[in-house]
C-alpha angles and dihedrals in degrees: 000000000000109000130231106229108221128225112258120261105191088103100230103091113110126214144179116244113208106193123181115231096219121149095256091060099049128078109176088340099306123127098226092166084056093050100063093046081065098050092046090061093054089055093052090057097260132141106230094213104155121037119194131180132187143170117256116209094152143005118240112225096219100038106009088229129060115271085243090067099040077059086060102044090042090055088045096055094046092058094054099033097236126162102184126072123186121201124210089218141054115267133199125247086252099048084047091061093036098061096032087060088047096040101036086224143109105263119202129180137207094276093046096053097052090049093048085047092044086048091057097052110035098106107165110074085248092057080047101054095045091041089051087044088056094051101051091043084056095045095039094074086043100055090095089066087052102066107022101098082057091058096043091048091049120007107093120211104295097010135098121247124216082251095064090044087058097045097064092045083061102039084056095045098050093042090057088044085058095044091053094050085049098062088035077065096049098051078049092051092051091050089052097046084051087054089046090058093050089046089045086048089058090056092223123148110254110211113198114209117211139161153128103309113266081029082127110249102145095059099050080051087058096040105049104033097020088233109170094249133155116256120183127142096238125095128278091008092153114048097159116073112245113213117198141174122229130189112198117209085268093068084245106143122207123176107225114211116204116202137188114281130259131234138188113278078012094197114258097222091064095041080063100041094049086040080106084056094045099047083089093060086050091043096039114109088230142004130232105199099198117201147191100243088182088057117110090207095052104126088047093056098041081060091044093054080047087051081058102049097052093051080053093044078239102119100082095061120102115288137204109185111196118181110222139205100032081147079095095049132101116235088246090052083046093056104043082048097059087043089058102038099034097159088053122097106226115219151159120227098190095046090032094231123165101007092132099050081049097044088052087050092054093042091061091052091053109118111249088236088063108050122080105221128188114226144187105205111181114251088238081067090071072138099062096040086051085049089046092053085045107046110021132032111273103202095183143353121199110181124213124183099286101009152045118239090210124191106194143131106251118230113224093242091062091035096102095049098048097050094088094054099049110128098181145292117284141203125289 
């Protein structure tokens, strides 16, 4: 099976970033596109060194950029002897060649550096197997490129090099490398959908958590379940989904889900591969959506997790948006944010600020299926305890002298008449 070579972690190998000042990247002229590629080669392991950016009016078919430009990264990286270039955009198979023969370097673009960094940190087998299906999505159109040099230097003119040969070895052996983590998946789907029902079966509310990657959420996970998580401020730390229960003061009990986090042009190939991880976001009762209020691009990734969620018909489902880490925030930015966003819940994960003002939020969003709710229905509503018994799930009836103590989840359709007769929530 042909290898992908991974990017070196050592974190002394040193690139050129190559970022596009176009107005969806700048925010008070501030690259903020450029910014996170940056970050996400940290977080590969990578030493930024050399930093380019260019406009970008129109695309060059062979190189992306104009030659003009390859001159000056390929000075740039002569001068600093580097042998690695990042570009803040997605390439084709053709302009990828194309670079890495004029700048004698490994060239990488936005898409391969996610899936090098998502490589690094998948740690369960799942994360493993969805991570490996990406990457040989993204190599299989870019075989050709592969081989090519071999079938120039020896295929003659109708006959078939040892390059093209090779080619459709490989082309057969990864193919049948993807088929069989497909159907690796789809072993991994049917055991979560088996772990839904059960969940489904315990009638307690699933919250979803999700977010722009380094939002947070694993800290909030940590911090408010005290769930063993990783938390590092670098991108993509947590790959593998976290699933905790949570009992609020009430006695009220919700499972919180945490999932892999989101990014701008999140490649669509991983968006498929982790869909067995995000079936949980499109099966949950209600979503967090977590975000980063101290970031200068929020709005941007907050349209970006939306983005996500419609690819995942997800986007539909009750939300509840809360702006976190307003601990770095002056009291003048945290006024004009909750201005902006007034249906948000400003907190603060690592301070655990604001958690109550958010769980009664959530609370409201619940559906009303899902909540179990203590009544006192009047003995003369013998109707509305029969509908209950009918149409929702009564868990338990203790009858006084002129009314009915009722345990039940509450179907939407009886919701408004039994309101006023809502005592509290109760355990689980």
């Amino acid at each position: 099976m042909i290898e992908i070579p991974p990017v070196p972690t050592t974190g002394n190998e040193p690139a050129c970033i190559v970022g596009f000042d176009i107005p969806g990247n700048l925010i008070d002229g501030r690259n903020v596109s450029l910014d996170e590629l940056r970050e996400l080669a940290v977080t590969a392991g990578i030493d930024p060194l050399e930093i380019i950016r260019t406009r970008q009016a129109a695309v060059h078919p062979a190189f992306f950029v104009g030659a003009g430009k390859v001159d000056e990264i390929a000075a740039a990286c002569g001068a600093h002897d580097i042998h690695l270039v990042l570009f803040d955009h997605d390439l084709t198979p053709r302009q990828t060649r194309n670079l890495e023969e004029r700048l004698q370097a490994k060239v990488l673009d936005r898409t391969g550096i996610i899936l090098q960094i998502f490589a690094q940190r998948a740690r369960s087998r799942e994360g493993q197997l969805q991570v490996e299906l990406a990457q040989y999505e993204y190599l299989l159109p870019r075989l050709t490129n592969l081989w090519s040099h071999l079938s120039r230097q020896y295929g003659g003119a109708g006959t078939r090099g040892p390059g093209e040969k090779q080619l459709e070895v490989d082309r057969r052996r990864v193919q049948a490398r993807i088929d069989h983590l497909e159907a690796a998946l789809d072993a991994v789907r049917r055991q979560r959908a088996t772990q839904r029902k059960q969940r489904q079966k315990s009638d307690i509310p699933v919250i979803a958590i999700v977010g722009y990657t380094n939002s947070g959420k694993s800290t909030f996970m940590r911090a408010l379940t005290k769930a063993d998580v990783l938390i590092e401020d670098k991108l993509f730390a947590t790959l593998d989904p976290t699933t905790r229960r949570y009992r609020l003061p009430s006695g009220e009990c919700f499972i919180f889900i945490d999932t892999v986090g989101f990014i701008r042009n999140l490649p669509h190939m991983l968006v498929e591969s982790f869909k067995a991880t995000l079936e949980e976001v499109h099966e949950a009762d209600i979503l967090l959506h977590l975000a980063d209020g101290a970031a200068p691009d929020l709005g941007e990734r907050i349209e970006a997790v939306h983005c996500v969620l419609r690819e995942l018909d997800a986007d539909e489902k009750p939300q509840v948006l809360a702006l976190n880490k307003i601990d770095l925030l002056s009291h003048q930015a945290k006024r004009a944010l909750a201005a902006r966003y007034e249906d948000a819940a400003l907190i603060s994960a690592r301070f655990k600020y604001g958690f109550a003002a958010l769980l009664e939020r959530l609370q409201e969003r619940i559906p009303a299926t899902r909540r179990r709710t203590s009544l006192r229905i009047p003995a003369h509503k013998s109707l509305l305890l029969s509908q209950l018994y009918q149409q929702g799930k009564v868990l338990s009836a203790r009858y006084e002298q002129d009314a009915v103590i009722v345990e039940a989840f509450v179907p939407a359709s009886l919701e408004s008449q039994v309101r006023r007769y809502r005592r509290r929530t109760v355990s689980q």
